[in-house]
N, C-alpha and C positions, 0 to 999 in steps of 0.2 A: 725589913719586911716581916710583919707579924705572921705566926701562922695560923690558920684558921678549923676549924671543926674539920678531918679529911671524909670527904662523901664520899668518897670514890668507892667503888665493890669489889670486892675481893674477887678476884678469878677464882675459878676451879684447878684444878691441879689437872692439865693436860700430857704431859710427859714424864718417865720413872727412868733417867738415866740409869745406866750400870757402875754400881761403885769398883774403883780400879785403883790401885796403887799409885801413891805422887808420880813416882819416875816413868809409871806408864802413861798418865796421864800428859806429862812433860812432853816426853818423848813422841806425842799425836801432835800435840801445839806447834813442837818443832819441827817435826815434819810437815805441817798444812804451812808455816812459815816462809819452807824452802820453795815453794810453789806461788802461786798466783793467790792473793790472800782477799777475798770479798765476805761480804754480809752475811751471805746466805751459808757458806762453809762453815765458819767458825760456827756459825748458831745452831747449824745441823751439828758439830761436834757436841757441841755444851746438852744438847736436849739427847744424846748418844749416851754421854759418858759423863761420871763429877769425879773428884777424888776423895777416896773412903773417909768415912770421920775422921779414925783413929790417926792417921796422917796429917790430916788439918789441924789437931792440937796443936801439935810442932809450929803453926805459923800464925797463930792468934797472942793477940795481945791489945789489950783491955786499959781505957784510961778514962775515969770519971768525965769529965768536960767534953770530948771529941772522941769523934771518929778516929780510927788508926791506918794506915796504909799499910800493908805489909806481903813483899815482893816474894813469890812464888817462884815464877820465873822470867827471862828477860833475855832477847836477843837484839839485835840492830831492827830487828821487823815485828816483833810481839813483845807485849808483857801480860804476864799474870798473876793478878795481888789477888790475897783477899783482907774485906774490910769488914772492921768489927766497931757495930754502931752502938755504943752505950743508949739508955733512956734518955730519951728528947733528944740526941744528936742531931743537928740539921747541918748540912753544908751551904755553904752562901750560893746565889747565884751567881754561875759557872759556862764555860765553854770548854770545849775537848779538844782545839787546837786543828778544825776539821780534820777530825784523824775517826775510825771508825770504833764502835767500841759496843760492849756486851756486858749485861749483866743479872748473873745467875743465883736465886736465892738460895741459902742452903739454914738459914735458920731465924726464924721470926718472920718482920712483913716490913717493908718500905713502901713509902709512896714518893714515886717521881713526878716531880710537878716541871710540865717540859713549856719553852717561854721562845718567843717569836720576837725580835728585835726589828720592829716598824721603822725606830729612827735614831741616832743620836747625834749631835754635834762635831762628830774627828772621824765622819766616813771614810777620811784619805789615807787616815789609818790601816781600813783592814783592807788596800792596795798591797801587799806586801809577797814574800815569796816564801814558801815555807813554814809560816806558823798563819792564823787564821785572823790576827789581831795587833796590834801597836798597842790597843788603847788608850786611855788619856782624854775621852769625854766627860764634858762637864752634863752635860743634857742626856738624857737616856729614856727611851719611850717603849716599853716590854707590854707583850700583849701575851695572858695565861692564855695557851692552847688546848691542855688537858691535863689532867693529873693518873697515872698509871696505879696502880696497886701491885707490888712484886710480893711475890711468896712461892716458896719449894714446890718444883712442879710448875709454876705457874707457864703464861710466856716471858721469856727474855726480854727486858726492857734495852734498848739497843741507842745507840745515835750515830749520825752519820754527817756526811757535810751539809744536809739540809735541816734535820733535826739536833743542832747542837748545845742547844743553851738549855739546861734546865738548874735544881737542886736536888737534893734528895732530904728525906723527912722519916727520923723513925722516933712518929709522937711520943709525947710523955703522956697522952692519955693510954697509949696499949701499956706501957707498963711493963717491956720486954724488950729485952735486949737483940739485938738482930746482928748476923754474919752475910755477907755477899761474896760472892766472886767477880772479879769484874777482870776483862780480855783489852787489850788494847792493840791495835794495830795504825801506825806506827805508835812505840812506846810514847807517853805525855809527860816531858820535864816541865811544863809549865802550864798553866791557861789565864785566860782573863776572868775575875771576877768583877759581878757590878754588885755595889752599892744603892739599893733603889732609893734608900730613905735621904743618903746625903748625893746622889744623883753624879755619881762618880764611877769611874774602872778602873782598874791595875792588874797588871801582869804579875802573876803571884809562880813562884819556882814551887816544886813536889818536889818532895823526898817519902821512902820507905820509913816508915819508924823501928820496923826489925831490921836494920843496917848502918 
C-alpha cells in the first residue's frame, strides 16, 4: 500500500495532562486495572495525567528503519509501551486482537489511517474464541474510513472491537521524529496483519524491543 499526500488537519490541542512520576503514573493504570476496565476510564486517565519527560528517556529507544515497542508496564489485564517512530516509519495494516486500546501523543504528529474489512475469502476464520482472527485469506476487500491526525494535547486516537484495523503513518514529508503512548487492555501478543498489494494475512507475534 503506497502512501499518499496526508490531508488530514491537525487538531488543536484540547487537553494539558499533569506531568507525574512513572511509578505514580503506574501505580493509576494498576489500580483502574483492578477494577472494571472500559474506554471511557482509561481515556479520562490518559487526558488527566502523562508521565514526566525526564522519566520517559529511561524507555525510548531509537532504530533507523522501524518503529520500536517498548514496555512500560504490564499486567494480566493492561499494558503500557511507548513507541518511538523514526522518519517515514509506517506500520503495515493491522488489527488489535478485539482487545481495547489508547493512544496518546507526547512528541511530533501521526496520522492513523483506520480501514473497514467489507470481505475476505477465510470468514470461518475469525469464528474463533479469544483472539479476533485465524487468518490465512487469500482475497481481502479493505474500505479507508478516515484518516486521524494525533499530536500532544490532541484527542486520543482509540480502537475498540468495532474500530479495529487501521496503520499508523509518521510521513517522511514532516521530517520529525515522533514518540507515542499507547494503553492496551487486554495486553496484545500478537495481531493479524494484511498485505493489500499481495492480497494476503498472517498472524504476526509482538515483542518489546527494550526486553
Amino acid at each position: 500500500m503506497d502512501v499518499q499526500h496526508i490531508a488530514a488537519t491537525e487538531p488543536k490541542p484540547i487537553y494539558a495532562p499533569a506531568s507525574i512520576p512513572v511509578e505514580q503514573f503506574v501505580d493509576g493504570i494498576r489500580k483502574l486495572s483492578e477494577g472494571l476496565i472500559t474506554k471511557q476510564a482509561i481515556y479520562d486517565y490518559l487526558i488527566s495525567y502523562e508521565i514526566r519527560a525526564e522519566d520517559l528517556e529511561g524507555f525510548k529507544l531509537w532504530l533507523a528503519d522501524r518503529h520500536t515497542r517498548n514496555k512500560i508496564f504490564r499486567n494480566d489485564k493492561i499494558e503500557v509501551m511507548l513507541i518511538c517512530w523514526p522518519i517515514g516509519a509506517i506500520t503495515p495494516l493491522h488489527t488489535h486482537n478485539g482487545q481495547l486500546g489508547w493512544m496518546t501523543m507526547i512528541e511530533g504528529k501521526l496520522a492513523v489511517e483506520n480501514y473497514h474489512k467489507i470481505r475476505c475469502n477465510a470468514a470461518e476464520n475469525e469464528q474463533v474464541v479469544g483472539i479476533d482472527c485465524l487468518a490465512g485469506a487469500t482475497e481481502i476487500d479493505m474500505e479507508l474510513t478516515n484518516t486521524e491526525m494525533a499530536v500532544p494535547g490532541g484527542p486520543l486516537n482509540t480502537v475498540d472491537k468495532t474500530q479495529t484495523i487501521h496503520r499508523i503513518i509518521n510521513a517522511a514529508e514532516w521530517n520529525e521524529r515522533a514518540v507515542s503512548m499507547h494503553v492496551y487492555s487486554l495486553p496484545i501478543d500478537s495481531c493479524v496483519v494484511f498485505d493489500m498489494d499481495l492480497q494476503r494475512c498472517f498472524r504476526r507475534d509482538l515483542k518489546y524491543d527494550n526486553e
